[in-house]
C-alpha positions as CSV (number, residue, x, y, z in Angstrom):
1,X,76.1,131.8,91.1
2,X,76.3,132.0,87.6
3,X,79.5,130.7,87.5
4,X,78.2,127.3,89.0
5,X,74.9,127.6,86.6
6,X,77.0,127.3,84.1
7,X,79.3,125.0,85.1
8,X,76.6,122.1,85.6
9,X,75.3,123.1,82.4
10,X,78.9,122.2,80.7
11,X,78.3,119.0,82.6
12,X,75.1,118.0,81.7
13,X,75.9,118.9,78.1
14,X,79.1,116.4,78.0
15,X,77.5,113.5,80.1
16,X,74.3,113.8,77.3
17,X,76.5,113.5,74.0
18,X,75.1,114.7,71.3
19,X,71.7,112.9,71.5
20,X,71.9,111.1,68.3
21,X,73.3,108.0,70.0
22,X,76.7,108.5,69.7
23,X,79.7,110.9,71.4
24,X,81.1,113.4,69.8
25,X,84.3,115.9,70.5
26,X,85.8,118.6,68.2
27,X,87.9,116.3,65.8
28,X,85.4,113.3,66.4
29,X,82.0,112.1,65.3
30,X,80.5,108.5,66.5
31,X,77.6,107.1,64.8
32,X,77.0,103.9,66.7
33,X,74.3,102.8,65.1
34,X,76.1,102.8,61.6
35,X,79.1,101.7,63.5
36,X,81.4,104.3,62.5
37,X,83.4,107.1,63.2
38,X,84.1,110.6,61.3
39,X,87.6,112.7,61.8
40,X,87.2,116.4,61.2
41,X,84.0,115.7,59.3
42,X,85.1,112.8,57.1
43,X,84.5,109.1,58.0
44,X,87.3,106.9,58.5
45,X,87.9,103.8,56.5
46,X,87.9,101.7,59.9
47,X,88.0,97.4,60.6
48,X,85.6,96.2,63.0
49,X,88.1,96.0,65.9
50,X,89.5,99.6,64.8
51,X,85.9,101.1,65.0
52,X,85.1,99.2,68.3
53,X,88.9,100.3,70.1
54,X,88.2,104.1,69.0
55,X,85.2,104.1,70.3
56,X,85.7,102.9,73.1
57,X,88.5,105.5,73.9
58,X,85.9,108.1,72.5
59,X,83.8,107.5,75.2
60,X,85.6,108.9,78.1
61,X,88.5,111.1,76.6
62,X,91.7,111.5,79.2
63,X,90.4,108.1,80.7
64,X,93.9,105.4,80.7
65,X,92.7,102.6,79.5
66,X,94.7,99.7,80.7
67,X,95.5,96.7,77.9
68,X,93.6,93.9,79.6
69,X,90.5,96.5,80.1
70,X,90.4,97.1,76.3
71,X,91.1,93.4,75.8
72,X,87.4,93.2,78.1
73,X,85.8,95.7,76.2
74,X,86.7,95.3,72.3
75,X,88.1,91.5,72.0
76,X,85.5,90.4,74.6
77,X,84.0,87.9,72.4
78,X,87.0,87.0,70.5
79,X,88.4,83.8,72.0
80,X,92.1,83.1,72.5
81,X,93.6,86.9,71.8
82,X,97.2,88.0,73.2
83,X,97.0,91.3,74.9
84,X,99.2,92.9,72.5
85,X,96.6,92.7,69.5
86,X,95.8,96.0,71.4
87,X,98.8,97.5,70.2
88,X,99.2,96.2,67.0
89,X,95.4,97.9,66.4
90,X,96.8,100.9,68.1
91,X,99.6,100.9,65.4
92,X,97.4,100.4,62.4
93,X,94.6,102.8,64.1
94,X,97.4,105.3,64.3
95,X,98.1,104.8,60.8
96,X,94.8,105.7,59.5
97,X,94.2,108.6,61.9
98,X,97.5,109.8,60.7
99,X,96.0,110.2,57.4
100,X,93.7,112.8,58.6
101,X,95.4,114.6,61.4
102,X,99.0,114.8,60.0
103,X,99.3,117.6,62.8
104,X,99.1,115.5,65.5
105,X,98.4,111.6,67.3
106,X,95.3,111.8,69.6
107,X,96.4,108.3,70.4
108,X,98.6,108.5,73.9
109,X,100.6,105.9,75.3
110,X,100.6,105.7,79.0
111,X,104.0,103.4,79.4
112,X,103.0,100.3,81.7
113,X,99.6,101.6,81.9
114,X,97.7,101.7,78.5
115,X,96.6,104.0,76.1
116,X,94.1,107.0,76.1
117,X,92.9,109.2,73.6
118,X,94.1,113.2,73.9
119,X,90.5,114.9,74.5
């Protein structure tokens, strides 16, 4: 019993966020509302389509994200955009994230599939 207890508690806790609006993981920190995102504690230097792309990986880490469904959720209002804007974002996202995780790319490609972000 208390192993269920606490397993819909570890449930609850990750479908609420942190309550301020935004998601938050061990590496990450969204503020949505000032539209950005920190990286073990110190905010990223991030373009609008950069924020809006690594937060919407944020939201549901693990989750493949194919390039036409990022294309719908980030470039949605940007008129005529090729799908592979997505990976020269991913490229320059990349670049800045490497900057504060030398260690490691939370970026994954999914070959024919899309990308994801490494929860």
């Amino acid at each position: 019993m208390r192993e269920l207890v606490a397993r819909v508690r570890a449930i609850l806790r990750r479908a609420r966020g942190n309550g301020h609006g935004g998601a938050e993981s061990s590496l990450f920190q969204v503020d949505r509302e000032g539209m950005r995102i920190a990286c073990k504690g110190r905010w990223l230097n991030l373009a609008r389509y950069e924020y809006l792309l690594l937060a919407c990986l944020l939201e549901r880490p693990g989750r493949v994200y194919s390039r036409a469904a990022l294309m719908d959720k980030v470039w949605r209002d940007a008129g005529e955009t090729e799908e592979r804007t997505v990976d020269t974002h991913v490229k320059t996202l990349r670049a800045k994230l490497r900057a504060a995780l030398p260690e490691r790319d939370p970026i994954v490609t999914h070959r024919g599939l899309g990308y994801s972000i490494d929860p």
